[in-house]
C-alpha positions in Angstrom: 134.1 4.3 169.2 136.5 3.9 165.9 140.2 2.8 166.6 141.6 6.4 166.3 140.3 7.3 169.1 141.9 5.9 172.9 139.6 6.5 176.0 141.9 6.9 179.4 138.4 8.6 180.6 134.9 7.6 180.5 134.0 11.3 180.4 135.7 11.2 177.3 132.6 9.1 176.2 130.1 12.6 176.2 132.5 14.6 174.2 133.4 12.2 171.0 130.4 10.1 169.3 130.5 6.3 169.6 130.4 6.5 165.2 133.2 9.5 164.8 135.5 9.2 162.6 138.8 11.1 161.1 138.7 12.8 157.6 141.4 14.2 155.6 140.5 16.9 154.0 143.3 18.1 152.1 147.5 17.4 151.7 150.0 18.8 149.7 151.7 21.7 152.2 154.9 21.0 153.3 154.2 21.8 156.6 150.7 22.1 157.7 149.8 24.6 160.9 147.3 27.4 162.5 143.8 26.5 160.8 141.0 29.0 161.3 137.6 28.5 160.5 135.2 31.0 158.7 131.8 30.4 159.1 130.9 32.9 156.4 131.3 30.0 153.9 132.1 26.9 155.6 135.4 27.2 155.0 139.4 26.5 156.8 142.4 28.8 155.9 145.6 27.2 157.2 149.3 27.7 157.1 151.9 26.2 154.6 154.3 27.5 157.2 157.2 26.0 155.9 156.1 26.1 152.3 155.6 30.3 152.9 151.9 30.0 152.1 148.6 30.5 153.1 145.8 28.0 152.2 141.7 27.7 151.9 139.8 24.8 151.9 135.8 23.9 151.3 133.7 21.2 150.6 132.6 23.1 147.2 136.4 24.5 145.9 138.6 22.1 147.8 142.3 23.8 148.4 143.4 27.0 146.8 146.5 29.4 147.7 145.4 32.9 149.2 149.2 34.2 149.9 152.2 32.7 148.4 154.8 33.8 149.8 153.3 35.0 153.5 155.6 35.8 154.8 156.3 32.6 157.4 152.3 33.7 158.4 151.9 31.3 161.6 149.2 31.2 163.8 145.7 32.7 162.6 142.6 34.3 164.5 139.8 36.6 163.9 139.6 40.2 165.2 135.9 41.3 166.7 135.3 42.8 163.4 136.4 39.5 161.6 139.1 40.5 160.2 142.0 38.1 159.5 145.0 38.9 162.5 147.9 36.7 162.7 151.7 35.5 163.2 154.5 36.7 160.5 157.6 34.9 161.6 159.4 36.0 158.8 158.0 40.1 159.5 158.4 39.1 163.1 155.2 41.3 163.5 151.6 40.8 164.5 149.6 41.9 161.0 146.5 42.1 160.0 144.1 41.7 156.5 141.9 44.9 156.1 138.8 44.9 154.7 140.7 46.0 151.4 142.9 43.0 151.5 145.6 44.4 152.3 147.8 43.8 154.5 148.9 45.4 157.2 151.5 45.3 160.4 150.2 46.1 163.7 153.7 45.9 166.0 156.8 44.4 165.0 158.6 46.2 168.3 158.2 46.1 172.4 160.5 48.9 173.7 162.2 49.9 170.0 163.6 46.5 169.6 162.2 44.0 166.9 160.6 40.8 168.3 161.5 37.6 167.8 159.0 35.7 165.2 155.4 35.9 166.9 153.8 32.2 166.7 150.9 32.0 167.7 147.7 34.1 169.0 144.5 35.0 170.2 142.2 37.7 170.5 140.4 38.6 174.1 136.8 39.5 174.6 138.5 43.0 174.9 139.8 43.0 171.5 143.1 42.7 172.7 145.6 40.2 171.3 147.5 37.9 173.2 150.8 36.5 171.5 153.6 34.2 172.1 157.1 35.2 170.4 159.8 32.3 170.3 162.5 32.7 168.0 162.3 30.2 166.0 161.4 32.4 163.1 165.5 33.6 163.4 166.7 30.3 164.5 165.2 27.8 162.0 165.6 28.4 158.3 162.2 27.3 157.3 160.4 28.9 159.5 161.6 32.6 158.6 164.2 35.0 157.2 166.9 34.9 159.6 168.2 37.5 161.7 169.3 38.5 165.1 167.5 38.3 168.6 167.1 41.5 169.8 164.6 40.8 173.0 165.7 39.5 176.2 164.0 36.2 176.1 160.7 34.7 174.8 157.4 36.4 176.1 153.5 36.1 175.8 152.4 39.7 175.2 149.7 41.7 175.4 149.2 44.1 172.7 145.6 46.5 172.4 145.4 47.8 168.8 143.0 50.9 169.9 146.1 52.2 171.9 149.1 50.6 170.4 150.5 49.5 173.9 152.4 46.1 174.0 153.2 44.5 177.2 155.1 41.6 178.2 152.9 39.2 180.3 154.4 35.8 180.9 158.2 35.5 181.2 158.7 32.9 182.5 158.8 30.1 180.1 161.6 29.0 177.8 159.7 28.6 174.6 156.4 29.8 174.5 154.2 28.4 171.6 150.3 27.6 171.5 148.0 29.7 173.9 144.2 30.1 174.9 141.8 31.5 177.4 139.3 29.3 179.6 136.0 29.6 178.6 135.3 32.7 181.0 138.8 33.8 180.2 140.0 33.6 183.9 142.5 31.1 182.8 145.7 31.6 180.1 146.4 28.2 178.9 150.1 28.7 177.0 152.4 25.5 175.7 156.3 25.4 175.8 158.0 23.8 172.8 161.7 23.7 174.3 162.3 20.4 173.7 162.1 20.5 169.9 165.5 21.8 169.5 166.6 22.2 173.2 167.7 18.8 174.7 165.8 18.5 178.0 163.6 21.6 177.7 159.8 21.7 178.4 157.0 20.1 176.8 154.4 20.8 178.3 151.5 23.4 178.9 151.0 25.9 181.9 148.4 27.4 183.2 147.7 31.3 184.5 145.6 33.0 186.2 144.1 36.2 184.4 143.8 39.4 186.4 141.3 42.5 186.2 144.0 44.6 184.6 145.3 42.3 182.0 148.5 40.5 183.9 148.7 37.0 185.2 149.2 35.3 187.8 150.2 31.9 190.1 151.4 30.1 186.8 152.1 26.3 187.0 151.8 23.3 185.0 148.8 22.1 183.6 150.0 19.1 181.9 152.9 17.6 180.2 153.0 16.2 176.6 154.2 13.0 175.6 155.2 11.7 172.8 156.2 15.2 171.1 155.0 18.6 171.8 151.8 20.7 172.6 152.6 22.9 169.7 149.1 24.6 169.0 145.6 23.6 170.8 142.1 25.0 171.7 139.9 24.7 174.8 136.0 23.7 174.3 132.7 25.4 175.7 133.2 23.0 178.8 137.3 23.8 179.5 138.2 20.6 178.3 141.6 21.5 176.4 142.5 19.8 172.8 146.5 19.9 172.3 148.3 18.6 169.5 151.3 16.2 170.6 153.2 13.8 168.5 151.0 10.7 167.7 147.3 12.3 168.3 145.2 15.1 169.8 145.6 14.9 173.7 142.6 15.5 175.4 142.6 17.0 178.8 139.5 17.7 181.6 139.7 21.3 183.1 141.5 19.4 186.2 144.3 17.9 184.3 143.0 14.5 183.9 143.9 13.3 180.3 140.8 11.9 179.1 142.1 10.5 175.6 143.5 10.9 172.1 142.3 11.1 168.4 145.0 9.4 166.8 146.3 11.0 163.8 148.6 9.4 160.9 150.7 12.4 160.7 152.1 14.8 163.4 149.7 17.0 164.4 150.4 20.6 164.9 147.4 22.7 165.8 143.5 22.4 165.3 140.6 24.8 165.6 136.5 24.4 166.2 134.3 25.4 163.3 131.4 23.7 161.4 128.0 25.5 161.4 127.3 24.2 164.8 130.9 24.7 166.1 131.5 21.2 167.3 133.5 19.9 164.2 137.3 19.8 165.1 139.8 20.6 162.0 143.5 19.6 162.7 146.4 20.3 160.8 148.8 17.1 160.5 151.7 17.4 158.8 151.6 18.1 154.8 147.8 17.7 155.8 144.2 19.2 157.0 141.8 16.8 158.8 138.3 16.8 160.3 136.1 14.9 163.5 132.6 15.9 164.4 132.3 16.1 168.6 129.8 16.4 170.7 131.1 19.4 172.2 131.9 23.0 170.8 134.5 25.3 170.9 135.1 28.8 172.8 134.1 31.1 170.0 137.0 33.0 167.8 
């Protein structure tokens, strides 16, 4: 095992190789988040989400802009017809890329009232999308356009693009940030990022229960990040969840064991599964995007 990686857990020892080792892919954003893999051409798009961009990478053209500005565009997922969905902070919408390439907003409203700056999301086996809205998009002046907060607090909703209905599901968190489903999808997994500008708020990630009709239930704490915050993370074809913290990506068994960390030299902010086989881990760090090969795969997106 390579001196990036710190084993708490010997069943840590199944899920990383005894030769892996950390690649940087690319630098050069200013702020690096929400990488998405397309298996279509081996290939990473990730946000420049202070820089206002959106970014590709591959083996065969390295980095090239696909949106500049985008609009604060955040966290990034694929619908079940592919297409591109993701965050616009600075819309403070959910939007989507037709098949076009154009661009289009799918809510920006929950009761007639704009949202705060959507963050992150992910789409159910349902083809519903599940998104967290802190405001940090109005609050922090690199990370959107400004404005007023016109919702009561910061949600996870549900929204179902074949009906339009948007419903607030968790409300009871101060910051809501990263989020992902269990395997089976019986479990929300959703981070709060208080503590980056709130002295003494969360850190840490929570975990739901899903229900047959779409709410959830008997939240509590799954684990608690330290050094930093869980800002963005991903859960494997086992449940084992990958969060991003401060100094490394936190590993952490279904039961809430940490099993370990892939140290990084930058900050790490979110990280997706991709690679023809689906068990190659790409992590955005900082003004960078960087690569490990596992032993396990991710839940499919």
């Amino acid at each position: 095992m390579t001196e990036a990686i710190e084993i708490y857990d010997d069943r840590l020892r199944a899920i990383i190789p005894p030769d892996a080792s950390l690649q940087k892919l690319a630098n050069g954003a200013v702020h690096s988040e929400g990488p998405l893999y397309f298996h279509e051409d081996d290939s990473i798009i990730w946000s420049d989400a202070h820089g206002n961009r959106l970014l590709h990478w591959s083996a065969t053209e390295n980095v090239s802009v696909l949106r500049d500005p985008s609009d604060y565009q955040s966290g990034n997922y694929r619908d079940l017809e592919g297409r591109l969905v993701a965050c616009s902070s600075g819309l403070r919408a959910i939007i989507r890329r037709e098949d076009d390439g154009e661009w289009k907003v799918l809510v920006d409203r929950y009761q007639g009232k704009r949202l705060n700056s959507p963050n992150d999301l992910v789409v159910k086996s349902d083809g519903t999308i599940w998104f967290t809205d802190p405001p940090y998009g109005i609050t922090e002046p690199n990370q959107g356009y400004g404005g007023e907060q016109e919702q009561p607090g910061s949600y996870v909703y549900r929204f179902d693009p074949a009906t339009g209905e948007i419903s607030p599901i968790v409300t009871d968190m101060v910051r809501p940030n990263g989020l992902a489903f269990s395997p089976d999808e019986s479990l929300l997994y959703v981070s709060d990022t208080a503590a980056f500008n709130i002295p003494g708020g969360p850190h840490h990630i929570r975990v739901y229960e899903v229900m047959d009709d779409g709410h959830v239930k008997n939240g509590r704490v799954f684990c608690v990040i330290d050094p930093g915050q869980p800002d963005g993370f991903r859960v494997d074809e086992h449940g084992n969840v990958f969060t991003s913290s401060q100094d490394s990506v936190q590993i952490y068994a279904p039961d809430g064991t940490q099993l370990g960390k892939i140290l990084l030299p930058e900050t790490s902010t979110n990280l997706t599964f991709g690679g023809k086989e689906g068990d190659r881990l790409f992590i955005t760090a900082g003004h960078s995007l960087y690569a490990i090969d596992l032993n396990t795969r991710g839940v499919q997106q």
